[in-house]
C-alpha positions in Angstrom: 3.5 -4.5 -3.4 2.6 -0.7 -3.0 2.8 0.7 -6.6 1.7 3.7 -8.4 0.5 2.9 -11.6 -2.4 4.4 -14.4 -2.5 7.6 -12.5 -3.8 5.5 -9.6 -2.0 4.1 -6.1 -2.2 0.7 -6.1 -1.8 -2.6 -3.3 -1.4 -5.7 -4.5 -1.5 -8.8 -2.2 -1.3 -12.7 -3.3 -3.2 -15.7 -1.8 -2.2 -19.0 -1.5 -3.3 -19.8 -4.6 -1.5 -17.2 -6.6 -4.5 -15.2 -6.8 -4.1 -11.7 -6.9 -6.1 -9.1 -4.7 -5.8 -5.2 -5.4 -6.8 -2.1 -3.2 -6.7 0.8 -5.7 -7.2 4.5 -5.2 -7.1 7.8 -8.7 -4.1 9.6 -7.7 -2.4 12.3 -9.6 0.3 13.3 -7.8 2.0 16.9 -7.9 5.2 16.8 -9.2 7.7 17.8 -6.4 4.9 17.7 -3.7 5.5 14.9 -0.5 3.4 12.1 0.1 3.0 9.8 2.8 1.7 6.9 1.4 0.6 3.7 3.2 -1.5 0.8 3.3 -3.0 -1.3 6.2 -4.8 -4.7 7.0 -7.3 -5.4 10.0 -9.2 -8.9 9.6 -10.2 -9.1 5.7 -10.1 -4.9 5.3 -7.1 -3.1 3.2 -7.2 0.7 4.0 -5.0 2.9 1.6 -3.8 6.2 2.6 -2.3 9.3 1.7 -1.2 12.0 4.2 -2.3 10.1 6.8 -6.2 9.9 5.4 -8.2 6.9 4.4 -8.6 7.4 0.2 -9.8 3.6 -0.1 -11.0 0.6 1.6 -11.0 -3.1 -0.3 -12.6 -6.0 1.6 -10.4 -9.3 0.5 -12.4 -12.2 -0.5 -13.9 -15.1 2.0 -11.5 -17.1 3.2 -8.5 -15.0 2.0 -4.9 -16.5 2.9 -2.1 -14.7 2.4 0.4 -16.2 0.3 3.5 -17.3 2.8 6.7 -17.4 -0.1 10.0 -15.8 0.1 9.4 -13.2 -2.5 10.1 -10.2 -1.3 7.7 -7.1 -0.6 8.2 -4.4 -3.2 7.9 -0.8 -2.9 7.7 1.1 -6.2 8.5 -1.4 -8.5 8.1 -4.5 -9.5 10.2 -7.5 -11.5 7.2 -8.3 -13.7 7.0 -4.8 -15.6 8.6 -1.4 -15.2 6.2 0.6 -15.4 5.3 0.7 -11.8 7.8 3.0 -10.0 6.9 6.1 -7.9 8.7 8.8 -9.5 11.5 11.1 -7.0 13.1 9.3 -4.0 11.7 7.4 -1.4 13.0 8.7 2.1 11.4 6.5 4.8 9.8 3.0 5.0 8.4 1.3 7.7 6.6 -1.9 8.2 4.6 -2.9 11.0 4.0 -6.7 11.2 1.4 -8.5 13.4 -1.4 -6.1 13.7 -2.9 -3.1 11.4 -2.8 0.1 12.5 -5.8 2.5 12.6 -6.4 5.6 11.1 -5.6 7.7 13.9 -2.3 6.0 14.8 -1.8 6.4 10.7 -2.5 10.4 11.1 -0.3 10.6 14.4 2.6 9.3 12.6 1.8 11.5 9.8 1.9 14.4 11.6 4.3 13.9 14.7 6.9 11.9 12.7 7.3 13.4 8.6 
């Protein structure tokens, strides 16, 4: 899931084994600013970003499988613990599956799009 949590932005991805991976980025958000926020994978790099820019790229480890449950993808929150939700209101989520996108398609829908 995509979570904000200890002042920083956080992805969090499982493997097959239950392993847990994390892209993290130290955010301190401006109360009643917008984000964009988003997150990205192509081959074994997560890219995090924030207005459309790259703020932090995480290499998964060798051999990295991702972890194919039912559980669903969580935005904000999560079941384990409340204290991982983006404060305000989320407006717009969209999920590309089958292929990351790269920074500059990230930016163009940043700035043609919000």
């Amino acid at each position: 899931g995509l979570y904000y949590i200890n002042n920083a932005l956080e992805l969090t991805i499982q493997d097959v084994n239950g392993n847990d991976e994390r892209a993290s980025y130290s955010f301190n958000p401006t109360i009643g600013q917008k984000y964009i926020l988003g997150a990205t994978k192509n081959g074994n790099t997560i890219h995090l970003f924030i207005d459309g820019v790259i703020v932090s790229c995480y290499t998964l480890s060798a051999g990295f499988q991702f972890f194919n449950g039912s559980a669903p993808l969580r935005l904000g929150n999560g079941t384990y613990t409340k204290n991982l939700n983006f404060v305000g209101r989320q407006n717009t989520a969209i999920i590309w599956k089958g292929r990351g996108m790269s920074a500059s398609e990230i930016a163009d829908i940043t700035n043609n799009y919000f």
